[in-house]
N, C-alpha and C positions, 0 to 999 in steps of 0.2 A: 238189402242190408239192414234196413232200419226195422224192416220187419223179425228180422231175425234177435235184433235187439229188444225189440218191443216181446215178443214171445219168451227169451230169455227170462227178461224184468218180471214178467206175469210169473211164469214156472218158480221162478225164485221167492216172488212174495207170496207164492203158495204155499211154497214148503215151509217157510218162514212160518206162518200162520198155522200151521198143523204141527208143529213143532214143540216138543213138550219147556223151552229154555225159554229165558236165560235160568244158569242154575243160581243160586249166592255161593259166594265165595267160603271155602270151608275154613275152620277156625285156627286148624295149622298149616300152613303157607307149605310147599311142597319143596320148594330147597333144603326148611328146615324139616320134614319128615325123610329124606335123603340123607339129609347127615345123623337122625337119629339112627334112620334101619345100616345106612353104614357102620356106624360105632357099634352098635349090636353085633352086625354079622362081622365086625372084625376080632370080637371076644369069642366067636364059636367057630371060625373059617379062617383057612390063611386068603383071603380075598387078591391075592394073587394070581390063584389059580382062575379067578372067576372073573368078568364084567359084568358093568349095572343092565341090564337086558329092558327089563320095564320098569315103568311105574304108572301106576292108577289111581282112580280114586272109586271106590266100591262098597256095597254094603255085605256082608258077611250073613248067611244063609235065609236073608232078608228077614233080616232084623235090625232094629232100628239105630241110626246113629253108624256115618261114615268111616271109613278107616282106607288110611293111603295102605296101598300093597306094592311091595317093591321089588322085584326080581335079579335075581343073580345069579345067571348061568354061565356053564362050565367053561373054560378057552379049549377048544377042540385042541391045540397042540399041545395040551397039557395032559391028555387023557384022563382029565378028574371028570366026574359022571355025576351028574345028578345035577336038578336048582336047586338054588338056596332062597327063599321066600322070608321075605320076613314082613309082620303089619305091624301100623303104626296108627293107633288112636289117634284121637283128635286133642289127647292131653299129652303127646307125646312121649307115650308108654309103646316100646317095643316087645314083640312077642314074636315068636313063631310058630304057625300054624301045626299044628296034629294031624296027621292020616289024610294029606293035602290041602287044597283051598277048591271051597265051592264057592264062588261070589257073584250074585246079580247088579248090576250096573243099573 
């Protein structure tokens, strides 16, 4: 057992160490990029039809300076089709993306 533990502890402070983190904290808090891409997608969407599906934090066709990405897909018994994507700077300016999202992490 203690071997199994000691081999754990190693494999662990490996990957640890090849590990690209920790990241800094990004400059808008994610609660509050939630309630900005909600107010948005509540001016373009009845958000009934929809739930919050994701949320991320990514850079956009890798270029510089993060932006949360917020998802909102369809309730299946609602037969509305399609997400709703909306991003949100780090100044907490809302937009929504044009002809999809490509985004590198």
């Amino acid at each position: 057992m203690k071997r199994i533990v000691l081999i754990s502890l190693l494999l662990w402070e490996a990957a640890a160490a090849n590990s690209p983190g920790p990241y800094p904290r990004p400059k808008l808090e994610m609660p509050k990029a939630i309630e900005v891409a909600t107010e948005y997608a509540r001016k373009s969407i009845h958000l009934e039809n929809y739930y919050m599906d994701r949320v991320w934090l990514g850079k956009e066709n890798a270029a510089s300076g993060e932006k949360w990405i917020v998802s909102f897909s369809p309730d299946p018994a609602s037969g509305t089709k399609g997400w709703y994507i909306v991003v949100v700077d780090m100044e907490g300016r809302a937009s929504k993306p044009v002809n999809g999202v490509r985004w590198i992490n």
